[in-house]
C-alpha positions, 0 to 999 in steps of 0.5 A: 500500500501507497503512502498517498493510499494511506493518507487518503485512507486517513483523511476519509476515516476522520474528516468529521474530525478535522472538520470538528477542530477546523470548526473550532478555530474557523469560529474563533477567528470568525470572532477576532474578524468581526470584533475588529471590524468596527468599534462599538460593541456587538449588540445581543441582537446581532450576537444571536443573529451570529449564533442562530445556526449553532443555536440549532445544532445544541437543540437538535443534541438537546433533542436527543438527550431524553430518548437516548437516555431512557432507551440506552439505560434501560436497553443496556441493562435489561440486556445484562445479567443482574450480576454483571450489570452490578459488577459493571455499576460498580466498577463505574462508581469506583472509578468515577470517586477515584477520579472525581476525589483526586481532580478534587485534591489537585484543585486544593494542592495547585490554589494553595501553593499559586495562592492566587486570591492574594490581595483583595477584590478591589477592581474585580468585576461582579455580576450575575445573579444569585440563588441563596441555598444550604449544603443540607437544603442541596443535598436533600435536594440531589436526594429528592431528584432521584425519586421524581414523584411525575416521570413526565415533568422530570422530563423538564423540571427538578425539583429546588428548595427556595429560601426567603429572606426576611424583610429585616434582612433585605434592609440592612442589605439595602443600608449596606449597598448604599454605605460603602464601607461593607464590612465582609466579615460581619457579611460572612458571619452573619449570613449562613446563620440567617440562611437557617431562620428564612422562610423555606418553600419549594419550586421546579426549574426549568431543567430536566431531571436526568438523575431521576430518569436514569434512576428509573430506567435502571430499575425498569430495566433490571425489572424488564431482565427479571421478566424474562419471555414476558418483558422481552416484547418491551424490552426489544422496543427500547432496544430498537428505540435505542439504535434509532436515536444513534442513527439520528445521532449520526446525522446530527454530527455532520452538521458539528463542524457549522454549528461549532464554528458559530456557537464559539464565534457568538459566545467569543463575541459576548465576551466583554474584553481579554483584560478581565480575564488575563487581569484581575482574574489571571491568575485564578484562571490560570490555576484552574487552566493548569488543574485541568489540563494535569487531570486531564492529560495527565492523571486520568490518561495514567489510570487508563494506562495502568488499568488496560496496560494500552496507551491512550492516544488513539482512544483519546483522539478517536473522541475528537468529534465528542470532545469538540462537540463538549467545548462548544456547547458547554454541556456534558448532556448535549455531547453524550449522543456524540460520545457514545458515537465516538465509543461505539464506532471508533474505539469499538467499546461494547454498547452495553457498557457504554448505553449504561456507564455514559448517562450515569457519567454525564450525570454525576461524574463532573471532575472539571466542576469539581476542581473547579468549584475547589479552587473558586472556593479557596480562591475568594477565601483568600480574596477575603483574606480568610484564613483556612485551617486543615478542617475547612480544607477536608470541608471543602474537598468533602463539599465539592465532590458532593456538590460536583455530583448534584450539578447538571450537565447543562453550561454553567450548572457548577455556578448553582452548586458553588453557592453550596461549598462557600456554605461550608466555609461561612462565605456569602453566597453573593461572593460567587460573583467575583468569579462569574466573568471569566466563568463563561469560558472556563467551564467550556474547559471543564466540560471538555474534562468531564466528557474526557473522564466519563469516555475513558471511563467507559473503556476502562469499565470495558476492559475489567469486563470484557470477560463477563461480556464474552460470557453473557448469552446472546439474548437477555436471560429468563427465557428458555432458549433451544437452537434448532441448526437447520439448512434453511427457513421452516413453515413462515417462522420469522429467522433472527437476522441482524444484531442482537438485542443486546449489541452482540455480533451478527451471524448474517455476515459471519461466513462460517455461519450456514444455518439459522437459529431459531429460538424456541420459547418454553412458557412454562404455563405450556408445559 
């Protein structure tokens, strides 16, 4: 074979890759471009108008998120023995703990040796606005989710706790903000006891409960595995739904590259000015650039290797179209039909680990949020100029993995949370603001980090698996099965052509194959 044969076979074999990365850059520039051409700032009317095309590519990727969820989970499962679907579960949770405390422990090694909070707020930009929240009142929270009382308004809300404050404390807030000499000690002190005495009620946001839903899913599909004969006809139907959407899927990527480009040009113009960010907040964003690029490139690629004993690179590059799709859209829900894509076709991870560990990684395995939020934490201590002893830094650490679990995979999810672990250090939750203008862009890299994670993840699974999924029968267990070789198709039976239910390998291409099975169930109700 040529060299010119070779390099045209590669090119073929990852254009939607290098049309991914082309994107990319395509939009940065598309951005420098346009900022340069005049010099008023872009109105917001005229940043959605640059945006509207990528603004239809994360809705189609939205649009796949719910099917592919439900289906996936409940078709992997239910097509996996109880045992080794546990075994596999377990494997997942381990791994996602291991990473999710290690990215943790870095984000507090690298932002207490750098200390890039040294100084004070004087000339940080705040902004946004703030929802007030207890670490108890989130974490019952993250626990209420998981047993949604409606399976249909999961689908687009989550339940929250809402916090009133009282009217004497909207006052002195108002007495404050007009004085300014604001005293941020007295701030610090005097909030998170006031927090417990407001009034609290209860509310849904517009944000779909993945947690119950793949909560659900699990057990409807172990239930579906458990029926056996009885609970094949639906099972066969999440399965089937399963393969639709990824073949939906497969449509929807070609059109990444166009609308990477122009949801990274619309979000580079939003951008107030570089100052901000390599200025007052350089240091800090430089503590958390430096945190995700070791864990990602370093720490995570490491257990990949310790565990498999294979080198990381092709895997990691096979994810391109994944971890592209991850840094436009800033949401981990978003590109989880492109990673399972990625996984299944390129690094040919079986489908029954992938359909079962990715919705449960894209859901609570959140290692960049959870570096994140551990650095943001310390970083407006030391603004503050408060001191943290061993006790607080456990605290934060403990926090931030819990907090990292209850974000969702939807941009910006890690502000929410962050409220969460300043909770645990005695900060007002209003200090989430000196932060927020270079947040936009960071969590773009955490992104990118978790997506990386969850995907190795699910090759890792795969390899300390591999030996139960060569030992799993090829249809799911319960119903009684008789293979019958005969030399062609008898009386009008329908024969089994194609996959299997549970992802397994074809006998229509297989040439060693010259006789159809057909499977006979026993009920025993007929005997």
């Amino acid at each position: 074979m040529s060299v010119t044969t070779k390099v045209v076979g590669c090119l073929r074999s990852n254009v939607l890759t290098i049309l991914n990365i082309t994107g990319v850059f395509s939009g940065v520039v598309l951005a420098l471009v346009l900022r340069a051409s005049r010099e008023e700032k872009w109105t917001q009317r005229e940043i959605i108008y640059v945006g509207f095309v990528g603004d239809l590519f994360l809705r189609m990727l939205k649009c796949l998120i719910l099917p592919l969820i439900i289906s996936s989970m409940i078709s992997a499962v239910g097509s996996l023995d109880l045992s080794v679907s546990g075994r596999i579960g377990t494997r997942a949770i381990v791994y996602y703990m291991t990473t999710t405390v290690s990215a943790v422990i870095l984000g507090i090694i690298l932002v207490l040796i750098i200390h890039p909070g040294e100084g004070s707020d004087k000339g940080i930009v705040r902004g946004g606005s703030i929802r007030h929240v207890t670490t108890a009142d989130m974490l019952m929270d993250l626990i209420r989710n998981l047993f949604p009382p409606n399976l249909v308004q999961a689908c687009t809300a989550q339940y929250k706790t809402v916090l009133t404050p009282p009217a004497d404390y909207l006052e002195s807030l108002a007495n404050m903000n007009n004085s300014n000499g604001t005293d941020a000690g007295n701030m610090t002190a005097g909030k998170p006891k006031n927090l417990y005495d407001w009034k609290m009620s209860s509310d849904y946001e517009d944000a779909t409960n993945i947690l119950g839903l793949v909560v659900f899913s699990t057990v409807l599909g172990i239930t579906l595995g458990r029926m056996g004969a009885k609970g094949k006809p639906l099972l066969n139907f999440f399965v089937s739904m399963s393969e639709a959407v990824m073949m939906i899927t497969g449509w929807v990527v070609w059109l990444s590259p166009v609308g990477v480009m122009f949801l990274v040009a619309s979000k580079m113009l939003e951008m107030e000015s570089w100052e901000v960010m390599l200025g007052q907040l350089g240091m800090y964003f430089f503590t958390v650039m430096i945190g995700l690029f070791i864990h990602g490139f370093v720490v995570l690629q490491l257990i990949y290797f310790i565990v498999t004993r294979k080198l990381p690179f092709r895997y990691v590059g096979n994810l391109s179209e994944a971890l592209a799709t991850a840094f436009a859209t800033s949401s981990s829900s978003a590109t989880l039909p492109v990673a399972l894509k990625c996984l299944e076709e390129k690094n040919l991870v079986d489908p029954r680990v992938t359909r079962f560990v990715m919705p449960i990684g894209a859901t609570i395995n959140m290692d960049g949020t959870a570096l994140y939020e551990a650095v943001a934490a310390i970083f407006i201590s030391q603004v503050r100029g408060i001191h943290l002893t061993m006790g607080n830094v456990v605290a934060v650490s403990i926090t931030a993995t819990a907090a990292s679990i209850g974000a969702a995979g939807i941009p910006q999810a890690g502000i929410v949370t962050m409220v969460m672990v300043l909770d645990t250090l005695g900060l007002p939750a209003e200090d989430v603001s000196l932060i927020i203008a270079v947040d936009w862009f960071l969590d773009r890299f955490r992104t990118f980090t978790n997506v990386l994670g969850d995907s190795l993840g699910a090759g890792i699974v795969h390899h300390l698996s591999r030996q139960e999924l060569d030992e799993m029968p090829a249809q799911p267990t319960g119903a009684k099965e008789l293979d019958i070789e005969l030399d062609g198709p008898i009386g009008g039976a329908d024969l089994e052509k194609g996959e299997s239910s549970n992802g397994g390998p074809s006998s229509r291409n297989n040439p060693n194959v010259t006789s159809a099975a057909v499977e006979v169930e026993w009920q025993s109700t007929s005997m």
